[in-house]
N, CA, C and O atoms as CSV, one atom per row, in Angstrom:
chain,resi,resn,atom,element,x,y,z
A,1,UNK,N,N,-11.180,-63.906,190.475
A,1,UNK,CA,C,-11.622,-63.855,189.100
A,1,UNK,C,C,-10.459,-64.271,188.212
A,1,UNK,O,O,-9.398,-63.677,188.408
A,2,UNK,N,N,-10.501,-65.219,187.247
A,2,UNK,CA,C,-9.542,-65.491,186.524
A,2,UNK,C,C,-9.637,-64.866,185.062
A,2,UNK,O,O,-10.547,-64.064,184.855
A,3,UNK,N,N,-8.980,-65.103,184.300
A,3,UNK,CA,C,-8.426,-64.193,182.725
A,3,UNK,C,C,-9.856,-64.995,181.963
A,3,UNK,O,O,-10.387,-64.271,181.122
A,4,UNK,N,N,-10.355,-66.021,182.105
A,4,UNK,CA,C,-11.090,-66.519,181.106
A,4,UNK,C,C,-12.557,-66.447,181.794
A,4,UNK,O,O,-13.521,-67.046,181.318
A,5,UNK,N,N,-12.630,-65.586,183.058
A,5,UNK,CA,C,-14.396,-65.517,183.489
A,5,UNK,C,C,-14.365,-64.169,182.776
A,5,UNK,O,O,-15.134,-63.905,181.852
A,6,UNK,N,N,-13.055,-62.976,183.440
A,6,UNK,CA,C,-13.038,-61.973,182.569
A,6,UNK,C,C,-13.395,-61.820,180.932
A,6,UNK,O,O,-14.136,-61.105,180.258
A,7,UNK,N,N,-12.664,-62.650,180.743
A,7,UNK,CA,C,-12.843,-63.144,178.975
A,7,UNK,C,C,-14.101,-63.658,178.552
A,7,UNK,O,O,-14.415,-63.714,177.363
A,8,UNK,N,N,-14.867,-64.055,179.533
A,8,UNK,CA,C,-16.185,-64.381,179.346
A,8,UNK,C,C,-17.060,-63.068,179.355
A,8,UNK,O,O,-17.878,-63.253,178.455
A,9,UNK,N,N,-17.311,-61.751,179.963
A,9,UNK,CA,C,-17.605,-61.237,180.224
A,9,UNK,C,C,-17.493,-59.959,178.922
A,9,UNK,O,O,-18.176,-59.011,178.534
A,10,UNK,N,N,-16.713,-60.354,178.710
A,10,UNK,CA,C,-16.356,-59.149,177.735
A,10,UNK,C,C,-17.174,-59.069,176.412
A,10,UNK,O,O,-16.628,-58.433,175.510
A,11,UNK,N,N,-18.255,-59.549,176.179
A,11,UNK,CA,C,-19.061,-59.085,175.153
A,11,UNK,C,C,-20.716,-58.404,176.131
A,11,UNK,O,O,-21.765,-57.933,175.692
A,12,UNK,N,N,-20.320,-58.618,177.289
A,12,UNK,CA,C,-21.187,-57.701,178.060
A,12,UNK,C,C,-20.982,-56.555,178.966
A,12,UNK,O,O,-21.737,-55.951,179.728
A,13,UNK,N,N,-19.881,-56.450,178.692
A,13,UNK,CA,C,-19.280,-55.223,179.673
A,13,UNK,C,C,-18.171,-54.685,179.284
A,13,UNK,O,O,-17.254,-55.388,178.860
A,14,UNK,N,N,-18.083,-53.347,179.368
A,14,UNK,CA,C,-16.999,-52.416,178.935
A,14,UNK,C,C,-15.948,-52.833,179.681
A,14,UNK,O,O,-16.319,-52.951,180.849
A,15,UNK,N,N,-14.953,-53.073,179.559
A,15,UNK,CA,C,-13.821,-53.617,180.486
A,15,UNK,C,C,-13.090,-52.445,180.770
A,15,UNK,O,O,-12.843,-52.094,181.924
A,16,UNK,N,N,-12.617,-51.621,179.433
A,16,UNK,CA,C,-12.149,-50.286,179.854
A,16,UNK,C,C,-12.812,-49.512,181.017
A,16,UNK,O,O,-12.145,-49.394,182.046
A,17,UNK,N,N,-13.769,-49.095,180.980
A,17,UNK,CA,C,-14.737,-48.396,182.099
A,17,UNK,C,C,-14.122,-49.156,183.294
A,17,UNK,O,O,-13.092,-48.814,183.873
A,18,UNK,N,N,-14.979,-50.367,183.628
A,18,UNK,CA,C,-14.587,-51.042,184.750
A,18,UNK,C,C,-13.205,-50.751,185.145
A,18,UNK,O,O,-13.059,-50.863,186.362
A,19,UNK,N,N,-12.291,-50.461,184.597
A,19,UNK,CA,C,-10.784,-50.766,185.122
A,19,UNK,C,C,-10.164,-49.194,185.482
A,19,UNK,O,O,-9.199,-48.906,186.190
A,20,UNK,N,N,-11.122,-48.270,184.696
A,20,UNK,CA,C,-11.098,-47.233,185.326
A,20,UNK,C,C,-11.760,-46.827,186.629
A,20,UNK,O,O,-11.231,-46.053,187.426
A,21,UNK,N,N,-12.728,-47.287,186.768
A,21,UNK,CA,C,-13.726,-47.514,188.619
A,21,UNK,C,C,-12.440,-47.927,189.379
A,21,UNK,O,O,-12.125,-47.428,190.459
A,22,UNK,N,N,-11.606,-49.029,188.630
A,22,UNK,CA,C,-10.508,-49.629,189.845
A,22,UNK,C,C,-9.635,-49.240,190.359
A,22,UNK,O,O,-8.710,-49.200,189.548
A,23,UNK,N,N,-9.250,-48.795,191.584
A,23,UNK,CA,C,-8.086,-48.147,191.432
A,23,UNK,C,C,-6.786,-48.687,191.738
A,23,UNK,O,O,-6.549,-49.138,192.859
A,24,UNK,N,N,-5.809,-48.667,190.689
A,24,UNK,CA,C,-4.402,-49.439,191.127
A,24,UNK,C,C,-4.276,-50.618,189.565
A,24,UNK,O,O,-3.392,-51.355,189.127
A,25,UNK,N,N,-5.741,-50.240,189.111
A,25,UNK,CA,C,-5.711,-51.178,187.734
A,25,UNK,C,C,-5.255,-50.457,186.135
A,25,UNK,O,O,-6.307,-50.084,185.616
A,26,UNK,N,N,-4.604,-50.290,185.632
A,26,UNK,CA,C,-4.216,-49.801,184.465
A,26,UNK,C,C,-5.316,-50.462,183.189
A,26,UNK,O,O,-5.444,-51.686,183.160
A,27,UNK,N,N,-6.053,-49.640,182.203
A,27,UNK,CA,C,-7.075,-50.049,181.666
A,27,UNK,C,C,-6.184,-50.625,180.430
A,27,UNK,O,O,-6.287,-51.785,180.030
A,28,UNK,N,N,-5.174,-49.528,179.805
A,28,UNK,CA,C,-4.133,-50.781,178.633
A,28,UNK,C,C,-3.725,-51.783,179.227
A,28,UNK,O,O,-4.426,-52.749,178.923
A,29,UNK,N,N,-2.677,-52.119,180.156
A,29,UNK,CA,C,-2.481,-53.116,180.662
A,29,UNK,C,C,-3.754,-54.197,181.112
A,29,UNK,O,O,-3.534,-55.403,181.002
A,30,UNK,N,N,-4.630,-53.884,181.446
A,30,UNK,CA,C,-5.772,-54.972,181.766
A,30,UNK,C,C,-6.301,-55.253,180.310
A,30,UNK,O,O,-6.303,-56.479,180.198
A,31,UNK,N,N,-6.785,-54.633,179.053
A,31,UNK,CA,C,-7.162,-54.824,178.224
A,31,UNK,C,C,-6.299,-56.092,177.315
A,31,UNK,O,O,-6.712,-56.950,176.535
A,32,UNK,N,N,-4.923,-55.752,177.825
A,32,UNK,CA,C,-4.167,-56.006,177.123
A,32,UNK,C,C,-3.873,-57.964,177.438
A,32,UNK,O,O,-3.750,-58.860,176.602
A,33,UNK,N,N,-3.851,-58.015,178.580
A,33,UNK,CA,C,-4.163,-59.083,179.393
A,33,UNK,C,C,-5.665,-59.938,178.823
A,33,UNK,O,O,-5.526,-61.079,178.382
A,34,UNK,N,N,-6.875,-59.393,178.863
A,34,UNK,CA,C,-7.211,-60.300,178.234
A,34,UNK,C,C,-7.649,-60.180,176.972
A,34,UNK,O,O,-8.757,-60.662,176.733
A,35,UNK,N,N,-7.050,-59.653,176.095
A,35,UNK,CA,C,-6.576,-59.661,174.186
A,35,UNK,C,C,-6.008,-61.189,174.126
A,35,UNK,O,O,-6.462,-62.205,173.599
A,36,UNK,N,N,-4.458,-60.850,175.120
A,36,UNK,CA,C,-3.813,-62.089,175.296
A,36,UNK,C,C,-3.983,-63.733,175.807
A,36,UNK,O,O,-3.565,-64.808,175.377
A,37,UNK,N,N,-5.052,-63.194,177.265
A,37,UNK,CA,C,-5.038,-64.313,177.625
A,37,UNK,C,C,-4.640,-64.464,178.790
A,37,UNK,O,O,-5.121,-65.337,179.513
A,38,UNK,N,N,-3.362,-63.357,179.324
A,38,UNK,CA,C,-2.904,-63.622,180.179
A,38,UNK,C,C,-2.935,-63.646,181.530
A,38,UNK,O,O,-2.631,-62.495,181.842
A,39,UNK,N,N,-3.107,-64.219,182.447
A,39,UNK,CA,C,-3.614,-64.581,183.551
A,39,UNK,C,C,-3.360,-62.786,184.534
A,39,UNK,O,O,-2.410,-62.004,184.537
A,40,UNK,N,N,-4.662,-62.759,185.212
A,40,UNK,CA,C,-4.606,-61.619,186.114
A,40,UNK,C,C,-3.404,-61.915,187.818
A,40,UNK,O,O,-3.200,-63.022,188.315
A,41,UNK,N,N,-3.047,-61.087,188.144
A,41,UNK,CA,C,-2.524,-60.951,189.359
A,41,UNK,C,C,-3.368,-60.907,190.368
A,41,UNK,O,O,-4.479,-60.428,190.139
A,42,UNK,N,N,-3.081,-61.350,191.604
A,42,UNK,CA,C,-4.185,-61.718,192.520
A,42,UNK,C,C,-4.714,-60.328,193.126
A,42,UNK,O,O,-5.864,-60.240,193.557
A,43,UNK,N,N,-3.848,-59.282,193.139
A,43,UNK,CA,C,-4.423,-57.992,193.403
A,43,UNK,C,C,-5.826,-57.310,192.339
A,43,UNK,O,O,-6.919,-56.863,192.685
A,44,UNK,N,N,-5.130,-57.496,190.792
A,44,UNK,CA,C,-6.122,-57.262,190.303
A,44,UNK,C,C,-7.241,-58.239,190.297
A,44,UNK,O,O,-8.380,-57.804,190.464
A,45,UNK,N,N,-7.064,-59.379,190.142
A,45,UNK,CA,C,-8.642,-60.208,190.670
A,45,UNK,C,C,-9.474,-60.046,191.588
A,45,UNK,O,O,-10.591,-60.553,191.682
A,46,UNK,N,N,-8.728,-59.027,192.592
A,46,UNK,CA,C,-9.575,-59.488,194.099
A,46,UNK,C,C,-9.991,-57.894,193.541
A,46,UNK,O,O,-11.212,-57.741,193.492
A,47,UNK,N,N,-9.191,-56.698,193.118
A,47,UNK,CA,C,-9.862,-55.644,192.896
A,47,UNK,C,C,-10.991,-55.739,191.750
A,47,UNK,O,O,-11.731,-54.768,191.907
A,48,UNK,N,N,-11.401,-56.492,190.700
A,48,UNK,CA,C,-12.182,-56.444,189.636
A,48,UNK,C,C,-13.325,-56.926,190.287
A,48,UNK,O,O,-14.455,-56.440,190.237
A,49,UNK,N,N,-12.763,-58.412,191.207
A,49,UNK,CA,C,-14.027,-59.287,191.318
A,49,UNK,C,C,-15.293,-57.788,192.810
A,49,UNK,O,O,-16.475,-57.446,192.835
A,50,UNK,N,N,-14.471,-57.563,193.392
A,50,UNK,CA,C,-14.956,-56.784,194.818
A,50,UNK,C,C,-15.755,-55.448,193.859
A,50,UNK,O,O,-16.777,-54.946,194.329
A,51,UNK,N,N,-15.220,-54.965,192.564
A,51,UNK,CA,C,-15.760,-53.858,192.277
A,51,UNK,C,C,-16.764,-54.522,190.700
A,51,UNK,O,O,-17.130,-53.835,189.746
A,52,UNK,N,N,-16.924,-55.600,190.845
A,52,UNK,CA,C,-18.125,-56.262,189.439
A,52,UNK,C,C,-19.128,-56.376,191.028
A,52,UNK,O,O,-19.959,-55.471,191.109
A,53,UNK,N,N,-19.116,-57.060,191.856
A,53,UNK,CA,C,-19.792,-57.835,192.905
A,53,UNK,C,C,-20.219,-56.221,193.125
A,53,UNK,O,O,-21.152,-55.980,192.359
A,54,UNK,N,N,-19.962,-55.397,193.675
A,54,UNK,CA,C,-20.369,-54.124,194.236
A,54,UNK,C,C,-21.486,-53.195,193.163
A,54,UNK,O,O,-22.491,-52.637,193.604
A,55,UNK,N,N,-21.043,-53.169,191.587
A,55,UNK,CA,C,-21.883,-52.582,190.957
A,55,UNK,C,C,-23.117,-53.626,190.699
A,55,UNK,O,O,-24.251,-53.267,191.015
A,56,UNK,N,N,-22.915,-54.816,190.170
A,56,UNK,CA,C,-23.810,-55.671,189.986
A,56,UNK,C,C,-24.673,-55.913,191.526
A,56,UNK,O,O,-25.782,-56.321,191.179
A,57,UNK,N,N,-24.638,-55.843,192.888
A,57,UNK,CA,C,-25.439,-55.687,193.663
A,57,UNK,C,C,-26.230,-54.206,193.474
A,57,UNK,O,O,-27.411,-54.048,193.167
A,58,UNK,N,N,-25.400,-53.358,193.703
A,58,UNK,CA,C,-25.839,-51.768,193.363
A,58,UNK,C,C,-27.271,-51.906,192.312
A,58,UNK,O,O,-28.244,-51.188,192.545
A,59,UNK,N,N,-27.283,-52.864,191.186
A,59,UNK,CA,C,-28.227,-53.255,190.183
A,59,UNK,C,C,-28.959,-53.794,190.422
A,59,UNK,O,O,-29.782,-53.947,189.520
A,60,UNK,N,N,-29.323,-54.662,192.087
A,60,UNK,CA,C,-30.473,-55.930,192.527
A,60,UNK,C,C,-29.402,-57.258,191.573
A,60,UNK,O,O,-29.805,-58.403,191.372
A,61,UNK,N,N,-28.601,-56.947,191.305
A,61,UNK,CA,C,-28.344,-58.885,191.004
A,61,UNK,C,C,-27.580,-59.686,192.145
A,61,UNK,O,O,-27.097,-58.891,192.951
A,62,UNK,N,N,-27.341,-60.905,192.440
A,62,UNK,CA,C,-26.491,-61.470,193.196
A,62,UNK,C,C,-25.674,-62.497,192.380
A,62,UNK,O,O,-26.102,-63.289,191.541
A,63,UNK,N,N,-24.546,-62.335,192.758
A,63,UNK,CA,C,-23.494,-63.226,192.102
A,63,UNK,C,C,-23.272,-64.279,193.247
A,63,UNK,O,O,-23.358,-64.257,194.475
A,64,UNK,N,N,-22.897,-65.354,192.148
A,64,UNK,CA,C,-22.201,-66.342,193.189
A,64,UNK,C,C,-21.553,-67.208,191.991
A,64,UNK,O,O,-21.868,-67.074,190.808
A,65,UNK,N,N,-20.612,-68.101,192.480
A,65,UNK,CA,C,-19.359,-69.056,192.147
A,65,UNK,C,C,-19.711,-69.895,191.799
A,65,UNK,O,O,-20.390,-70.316,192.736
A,66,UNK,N,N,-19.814,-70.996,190.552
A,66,UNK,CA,C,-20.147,-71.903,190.528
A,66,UNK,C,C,-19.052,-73.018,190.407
A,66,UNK,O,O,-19.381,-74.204,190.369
């Protein structure tokens, strides 16, 4: 997941919440990241993308990459 799908997302989803589900993710520091812009670390990408993919199935949706 990169800073600008995140950044896409963010008028549909609480980002705070989400980053609290994550664990190892700091919700100021992630917020703060995309205020800025600034590109996620590959730990937190692989933790956001594994825990959006997990609730959004949990819901009947399927994601995929375009």
């Amino acid at each position: 997941m990169t800073i600008k799908e995140l950044q896409a997302l963010k008028p549909y989803l609480k980002i705070s919440k989400v980053a609290e589900e994550v664990e190892g993710i700091n919700k100021h520091t992630l917020l703060s990241k995309v205020r800025r812009g600034t590109e996620l670390t590959i730990v937190e990408s692989d933790r956001l993308e594994e825990k959006l993919e997990e609730v959004m199935t949990d819901a009947g949706f399927t994601l995929t990459r375009s």
